[in-house]
C-alpha positions in Angstrom: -11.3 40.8 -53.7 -8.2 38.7 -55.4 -9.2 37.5 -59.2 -8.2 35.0 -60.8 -6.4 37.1 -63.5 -6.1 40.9 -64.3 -4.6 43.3 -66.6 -3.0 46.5 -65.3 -2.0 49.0 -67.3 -0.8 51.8 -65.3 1.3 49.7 -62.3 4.4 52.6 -63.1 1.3 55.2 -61.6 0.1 53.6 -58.4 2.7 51.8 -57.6 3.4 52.8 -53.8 6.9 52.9 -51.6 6.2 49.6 -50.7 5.1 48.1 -53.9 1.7 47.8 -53.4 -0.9 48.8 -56.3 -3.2 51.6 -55.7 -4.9 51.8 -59.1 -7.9 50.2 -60.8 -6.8 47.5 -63.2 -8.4 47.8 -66.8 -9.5 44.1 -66.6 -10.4 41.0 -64.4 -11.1 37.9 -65.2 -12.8 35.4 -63.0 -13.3 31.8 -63.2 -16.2 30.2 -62.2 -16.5 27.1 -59.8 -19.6 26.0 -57.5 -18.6 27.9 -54.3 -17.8 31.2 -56.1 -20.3 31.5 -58.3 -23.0 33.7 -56.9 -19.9 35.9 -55.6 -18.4 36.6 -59.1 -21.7 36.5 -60.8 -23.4 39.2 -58.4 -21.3 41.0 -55.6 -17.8 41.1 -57.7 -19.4 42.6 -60.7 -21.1 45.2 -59.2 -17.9 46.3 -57.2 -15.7 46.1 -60.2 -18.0 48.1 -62.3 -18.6 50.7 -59.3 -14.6 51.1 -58.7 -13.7 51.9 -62.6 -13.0 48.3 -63.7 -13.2 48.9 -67.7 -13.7 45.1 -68.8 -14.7 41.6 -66.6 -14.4 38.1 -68.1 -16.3 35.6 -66.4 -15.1 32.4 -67.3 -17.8 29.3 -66.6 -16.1 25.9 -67.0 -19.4 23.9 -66.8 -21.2 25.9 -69.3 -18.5 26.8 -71.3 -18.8 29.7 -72.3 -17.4 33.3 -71.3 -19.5 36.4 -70.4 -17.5 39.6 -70.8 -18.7 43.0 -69.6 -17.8 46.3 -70.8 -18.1 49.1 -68.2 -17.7 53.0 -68.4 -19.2 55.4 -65.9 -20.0 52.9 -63.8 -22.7 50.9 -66.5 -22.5 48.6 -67.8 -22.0 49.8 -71.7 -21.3 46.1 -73.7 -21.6 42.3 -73.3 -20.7 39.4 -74.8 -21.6 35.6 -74.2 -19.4 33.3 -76.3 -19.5 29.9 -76.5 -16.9 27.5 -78.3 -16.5 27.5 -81.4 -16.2 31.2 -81.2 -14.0 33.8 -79.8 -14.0 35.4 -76.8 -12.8 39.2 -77.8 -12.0 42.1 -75.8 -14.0 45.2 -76.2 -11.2 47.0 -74.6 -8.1 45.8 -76.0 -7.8 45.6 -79.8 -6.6 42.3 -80.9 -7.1 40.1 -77.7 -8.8 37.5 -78.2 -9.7 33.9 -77.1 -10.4 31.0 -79.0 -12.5 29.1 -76.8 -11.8 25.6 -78.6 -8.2 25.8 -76.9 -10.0 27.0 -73.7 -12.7 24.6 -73.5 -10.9 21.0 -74.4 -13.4 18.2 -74.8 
């Protein structure tokens, strides 16, 4: 699975002789479009919550909004649906946040 964006925090860990990551980033971040949809809505959360992903953004353009999922033990522990004018805000790194005004433009 390739995301659209993720956050690693331990690359200096995993990072193998030939520079490829072994690890399980903190958090993904997927953005929604027709073809991918029922993949990152269904078969990509289950596999980042069962391999020790801690936090998934999915981003949906049409709806505009962001759902973000907070996982520990392989559960999922948190979530959050925001929709402009709010803030999307990380459950797993104090102080990020989103403001989906910016995200969403009209």
């Amino acid at each position: 699975m390739q995301p659209d964006l993720l956050i690693i925090c331990d690359l200096d860990d995993y990072l193998n002789d030939q520079d490829y990551y072994l690890g399980v980033p903190s958090l993904m971040v997927e953005i929604l479009s027709e073809s991918t949809q029922g993949k990152d809505l269904v078969k990509k959360l289950d596999l980042y919550m069962e391999c020790g992903v801690k936090e998934y953004w999915i981003i949906d353009p049409s709806e505009k909004k962001v759902i973000i999922y907070h996982f520990k033990d392989q559960k999922i522990t948190q979530t959050a649906m925001c929709k402009p004018p709010e803030s999307a805000r990380s459950f797993l790194f104090e102080g990020l946040s989103v403001e989906l005004n910016r995200l969403f433009k009209p």
